[in-house]
N, C-alpha and C positions, 0 to 999 in steps of 0.2 A: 676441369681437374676433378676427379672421382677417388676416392682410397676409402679404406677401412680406418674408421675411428671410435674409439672407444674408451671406458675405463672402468672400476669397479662398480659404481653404482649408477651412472649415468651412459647406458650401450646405446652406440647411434649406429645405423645402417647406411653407408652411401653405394647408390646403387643407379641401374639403368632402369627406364622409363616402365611399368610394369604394365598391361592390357587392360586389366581392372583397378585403376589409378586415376584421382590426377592430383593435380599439384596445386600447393597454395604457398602463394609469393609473401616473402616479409623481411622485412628490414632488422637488423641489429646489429648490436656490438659488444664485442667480447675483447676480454682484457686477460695477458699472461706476464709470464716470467719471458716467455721466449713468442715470437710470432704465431709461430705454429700451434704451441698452446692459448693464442689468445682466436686465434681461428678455431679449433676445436670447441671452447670456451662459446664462441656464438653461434655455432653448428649444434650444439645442445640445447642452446636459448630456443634456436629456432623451432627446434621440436616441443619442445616445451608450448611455445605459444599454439604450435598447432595441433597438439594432442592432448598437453597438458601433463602433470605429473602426478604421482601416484607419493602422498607425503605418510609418511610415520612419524607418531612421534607420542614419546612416556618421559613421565614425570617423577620422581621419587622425592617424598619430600621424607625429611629426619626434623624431630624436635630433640630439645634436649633443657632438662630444667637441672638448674644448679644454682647457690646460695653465694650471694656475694656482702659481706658486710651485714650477714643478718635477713639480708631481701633477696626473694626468690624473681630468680631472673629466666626465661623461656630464650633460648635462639633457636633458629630455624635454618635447615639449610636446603635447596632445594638443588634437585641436579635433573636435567633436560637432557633426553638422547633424542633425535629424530633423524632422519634420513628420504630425499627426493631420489624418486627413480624416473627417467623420462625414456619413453621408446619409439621409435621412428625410422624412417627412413629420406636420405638426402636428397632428389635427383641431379641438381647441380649448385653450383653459388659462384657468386662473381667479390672479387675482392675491391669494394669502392674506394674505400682508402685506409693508412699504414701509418701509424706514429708512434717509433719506437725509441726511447731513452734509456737510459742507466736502470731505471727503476722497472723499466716491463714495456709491454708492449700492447697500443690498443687500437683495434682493427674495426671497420665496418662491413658488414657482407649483404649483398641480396642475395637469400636462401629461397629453392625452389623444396618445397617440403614436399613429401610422396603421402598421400594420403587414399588408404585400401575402399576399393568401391565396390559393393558385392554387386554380383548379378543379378538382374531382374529385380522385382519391385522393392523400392528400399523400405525394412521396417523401422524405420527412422518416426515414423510417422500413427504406427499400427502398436498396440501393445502384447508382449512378447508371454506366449502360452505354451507349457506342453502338457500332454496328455500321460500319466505315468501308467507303467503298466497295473491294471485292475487284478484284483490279489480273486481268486476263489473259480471256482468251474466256470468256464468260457470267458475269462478276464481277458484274454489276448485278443478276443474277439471283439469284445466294450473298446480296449484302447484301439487297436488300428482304424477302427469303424468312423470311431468320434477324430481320431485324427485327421481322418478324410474330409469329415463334416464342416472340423473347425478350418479346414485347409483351404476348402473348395468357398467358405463363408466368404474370404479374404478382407478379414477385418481383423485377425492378428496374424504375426509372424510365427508362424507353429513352429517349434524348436525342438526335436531331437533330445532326448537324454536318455536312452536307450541301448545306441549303440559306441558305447565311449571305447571299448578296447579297436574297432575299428580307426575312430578318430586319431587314437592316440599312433597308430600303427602310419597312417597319412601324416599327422606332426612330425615323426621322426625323419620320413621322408623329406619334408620339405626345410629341416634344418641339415639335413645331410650336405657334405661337400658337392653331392651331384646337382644338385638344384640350385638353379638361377637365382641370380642374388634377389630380381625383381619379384619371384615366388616368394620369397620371404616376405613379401611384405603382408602376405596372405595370414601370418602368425599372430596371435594377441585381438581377434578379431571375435571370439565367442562372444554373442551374445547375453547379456543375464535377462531372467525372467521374470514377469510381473506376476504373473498367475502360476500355479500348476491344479490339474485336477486328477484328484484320486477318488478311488473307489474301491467298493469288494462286491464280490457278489456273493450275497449273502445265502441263496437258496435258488437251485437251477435243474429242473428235472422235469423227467412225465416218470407217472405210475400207468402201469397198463396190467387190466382186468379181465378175464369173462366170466361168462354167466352163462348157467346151460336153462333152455329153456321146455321144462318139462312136457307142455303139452306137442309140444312138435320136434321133440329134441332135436333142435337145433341150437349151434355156441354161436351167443353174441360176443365179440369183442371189444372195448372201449378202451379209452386215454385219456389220461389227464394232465397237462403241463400247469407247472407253476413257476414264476421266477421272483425274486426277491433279491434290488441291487440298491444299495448304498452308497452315496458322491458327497464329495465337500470341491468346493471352487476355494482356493486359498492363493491369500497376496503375498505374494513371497518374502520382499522385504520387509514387512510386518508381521507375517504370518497369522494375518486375521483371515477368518473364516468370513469369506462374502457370501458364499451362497452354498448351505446345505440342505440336503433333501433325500427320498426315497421313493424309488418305482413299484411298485407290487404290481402282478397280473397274472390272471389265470387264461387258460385255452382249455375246453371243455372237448376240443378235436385233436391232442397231444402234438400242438403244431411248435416245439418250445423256442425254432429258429425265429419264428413272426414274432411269439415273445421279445425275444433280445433283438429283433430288427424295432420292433415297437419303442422299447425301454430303451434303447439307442437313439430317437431320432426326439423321444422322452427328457431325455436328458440334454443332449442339445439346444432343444425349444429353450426351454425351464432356462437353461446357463445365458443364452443368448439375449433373451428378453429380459433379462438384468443388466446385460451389461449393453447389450451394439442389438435393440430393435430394429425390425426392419421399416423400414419410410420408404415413401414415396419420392423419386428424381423429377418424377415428370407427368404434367398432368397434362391430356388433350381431349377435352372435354369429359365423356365418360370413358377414355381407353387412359390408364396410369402405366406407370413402367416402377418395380421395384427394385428395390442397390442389394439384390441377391440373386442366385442362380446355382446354376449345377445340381448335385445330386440335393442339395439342403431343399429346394421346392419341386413340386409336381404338378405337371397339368390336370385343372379341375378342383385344385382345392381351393375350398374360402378362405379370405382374408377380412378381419372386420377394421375398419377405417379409423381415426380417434383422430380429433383435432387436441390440442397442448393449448391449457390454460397455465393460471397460477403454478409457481412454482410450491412443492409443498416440503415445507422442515421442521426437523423433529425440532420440540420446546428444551428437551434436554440436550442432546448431543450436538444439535445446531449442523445434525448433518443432512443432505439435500436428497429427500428419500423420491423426488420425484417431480411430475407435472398432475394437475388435474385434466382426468381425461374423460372424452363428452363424446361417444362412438356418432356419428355421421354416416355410414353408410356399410354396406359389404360390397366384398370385389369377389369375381373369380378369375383365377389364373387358366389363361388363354394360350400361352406361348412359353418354355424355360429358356434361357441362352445362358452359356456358360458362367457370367458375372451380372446378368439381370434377368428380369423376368417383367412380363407381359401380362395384364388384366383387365380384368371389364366389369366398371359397376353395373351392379344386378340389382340391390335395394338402397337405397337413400336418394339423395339431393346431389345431382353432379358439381351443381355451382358453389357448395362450400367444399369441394375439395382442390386441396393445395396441398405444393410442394413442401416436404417435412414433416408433413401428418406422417405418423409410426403407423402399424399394420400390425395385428395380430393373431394369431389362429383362428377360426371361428368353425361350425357346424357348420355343413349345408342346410338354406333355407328351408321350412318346415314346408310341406307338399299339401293344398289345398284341399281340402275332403272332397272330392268329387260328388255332386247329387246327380242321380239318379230321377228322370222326370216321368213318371208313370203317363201312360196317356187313360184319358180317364171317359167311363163309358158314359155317352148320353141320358141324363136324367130324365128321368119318368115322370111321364106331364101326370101334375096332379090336379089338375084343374079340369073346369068341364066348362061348356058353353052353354047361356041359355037360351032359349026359346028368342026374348029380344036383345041379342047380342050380348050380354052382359057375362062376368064370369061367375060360377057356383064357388067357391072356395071350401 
């Protein structure tokens, strides 16, 4: 048995089985005037338990002082509005059992609740970031870059806030009479965010010069790029700033695109290594495997090794700024794959590296001075021999 049920502040959806769904089973009971309201009554319970409700609620308070017999007297009177809103969808329920008298009627159900299940990896688990758009010359360029970066990272759920007249234009659609009741269940699903990151770009250009040169007149041409961007990481729900900073860089070749490819993967670094470093999955001897890939790494670059000591916390804030760290080794990346990457220690100790050591950028190792071995000409006998074998010095 399926129908539409509903009422002002409490809308339930019963509906057929939806693709990206499933169902969680539960027990309860609801109590009416008439059966049918007392079934409605535990079809609402039942969402409630499994989505939970959304409560409001304010307070007014009034005092009021006035003299009775000479003595001043204070009443207070206090008045409460609030209101639960719960929303859901049914896929079926069975009626266990019915006891109805004069007074009402109270029912028990097994409810099969509809519960929306997105596609592919759930961010249940990842904390949820977007990338806003960067205000100033080539901002468009900063946000889709880094959106890719933080994408392809897969250590958050990178969220869209960008294209909302879009979204809103698919919401109409999917509350429309044409769409399956089970597509509804797709509604009330947005995400909210942990982080967003902004920015401007403060300064983004090349100058380009020449020069005539007199004695051969001949014109030299030259260029110059320079870029200057500014980012804050900020926690949404508190709106504390976690991580702010600035990139400056100059190109003395007027190349300004390797600028903002630079300050792009700049920024990234920086944002990443505060919050999701990259570590080590898996060690096999000297060959490790790291829990990153895709465009974020490149083969051949270094990575410097750190094993995790002590934890270290501030004396005032008592908040947990970290691990002590003791670098062990460098690696080079040997191999990228989509969600990890592939490398080979080149300097330290293979045998203290372990699984969960973090990894952080490093130089390439510095290149030995090569010597140069002169071959060197046979030395000129200074000595002489004497008469009875002896030598003259």
């Amino acid at each position: 048995m399926k129908k539409w049920i509903g009422y002002l502040l409490l809308p339930l959806l019963v509906a057929a089985w939806p693709t990206l769904a499933a169902t969680t089973p539960v027990q309860v009971s609801g109590f009416g005037v008439t059966e049918s309201l007392a079934v409605e009554n535990a079809l609402i319970e039942a969402v409630r338990q499994v989505n939970g409700i959304d409560i409001k609620s304010s307070q007014q308070v009034e005092q009021y002082l006035h003299k009775k017999n000479g003595n001043s007297e204070t009443m207070t009177h206090t008045q409460r509005d609030g209101s639960m809103v719960a929303k859901g969808m049914v896929d079926s329920y069975n009626l266990l059992s019915k006891n109805c008298d004069s007074e009402g009627c109270k029912v028990e159900l097994h409810v099969n609740v509809i519960r929306y299940k997105a596609a592919g990896l759930s961010a249940d688990s990842r904390r949820k970031l977007a990338v806003l758009p960067f205000t100033g010359r080539h901002g468009a360029t900063f946000s889709s870059e880094l959106q890719d970066l933080y994408t392809q990272s897969r250590r958050f759920a990178v969220l869209d806030r960008s294209q909302n007249e879009a979204y809103q234009q698919e919401k109409k659609l999917w509350e429309s009479d044409n769409t399956a009741l089970s597509e509804k269940a797709r509604m009330g699903q947005v995400l909210g965010l942990d982080y967003i990151l902004v920015g401007k770009v403060e300064q983004a250009g090349t100058r380009r010069w020449s020069e005539n040169i007199a004695l051969t007149g001949e014109i030299k041409h030259y260029a110059s790029s320079s870029l200057r961007v500014r980012y804050q990481l900020i926690e949404v729900p508190t709106r504390q700033v976690k991580w702010s900073d600035s990139v400056s860089l100059n190109a003395g070749n007027g190349n300004l695109n390797r600028l903002i490819n630079q300050a792009v993967k700049s920024i990234f670094q920086q944002t990443m290594d505060n919050i999701y470093p990259l570590r080590l999955i898996s060690v096999q001897g000297k060959r490790v495997i790291i829990n990153q890939g895709g465009k974020t790494l490149k083969t051949g670059s270094y990575f410097t090794v750190f094993s995790l000591g002590e934890k270290l916390v501030d004396p005032y804030t008592g908040e947990v700024l970290g691990q002590d760290e003791s670098a062990i080794g460098k690696v080079r990346i040997t191999e990228v794959k989509p969600k990890i990457s592939y490398a080979e220690l080149i300097q330290g100790d293979g045998d203290l590296l372990q699984k969960g050591q973090i990894v952080r950028p490093a130089s390439p190792p510095a290149k030995k001075a090569s010597r140069t071995t002169r071959s060197r000409a046979p030395a000129k006998e200074t000595t002489q021999s004497g008469d009875s074998g002896g030598v003259i010095l």
